[in-house]
C-alpha positions, 0 to 999 in steps of 0.5 A: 516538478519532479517527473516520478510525481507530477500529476499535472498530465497523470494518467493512472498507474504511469508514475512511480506515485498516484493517487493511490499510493497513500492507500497503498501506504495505509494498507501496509498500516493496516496490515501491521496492526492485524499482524502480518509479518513484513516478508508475507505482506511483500510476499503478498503485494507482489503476487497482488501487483501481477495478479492485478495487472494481468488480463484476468485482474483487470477484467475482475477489477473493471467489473467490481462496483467498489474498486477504486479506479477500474483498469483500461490498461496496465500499470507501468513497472516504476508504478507497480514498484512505487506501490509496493514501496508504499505498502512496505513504507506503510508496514515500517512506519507502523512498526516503528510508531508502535515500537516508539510509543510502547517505549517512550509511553507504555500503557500505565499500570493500574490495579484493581481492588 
């Protein structure tokens, strides 16, 4: 199995991949579709993924009811890379699905009398 995703022994944040990397992905989906531009939604992810792993984001993310996962210690730099790899995959992925079906299927044309 390959070593950047095995999840058999996982622990959280240890791999390139976990559990969250699809949300990950899907954030970057969304982000898209609300209009943030590529650049600011990496921008964005980076300045998230050192907040969130320094003491102060941990300490806040352990204390939030509704964050996914809690943090008893830092992700590794190969998971910190992977999600934000995922986020800007997300982002891509929704730009050229957008940019597929606008071509291939634009929205029909009706009238109103």
């Amino acid at each position: 199995m390959c070593f950047l995703c095995d999840f058999s022994r996982y622990k959280m944040g240890l791999r390139f991949l976990d559990q969250y990397s699809l949300l990950h992905f899907a954030s970057g989906v969304v982000a898209y579709f609300f209009g943030i531009p590529l650049i600011w939604w990496f921008v964005i992810n980076v300045v998230f993924e050192i907040v969130e792993n320094s003491e102060f984001g941990m300490n806040i993310t352990r204390n939030l009811s509704f964050w996914p996962g809690g943090k008893a210690y830092r992700d590794a730099d190969i998971n910190i890379l992977g999600d934000i790899i995922c986020v800007l995959l997300g982002w891509g992925a929704a730009w050229a699905v957008d940019r597929f079906v606008k071509k291939h299927w634009p929205a029909p044309v009706t009238s109103v009398h």
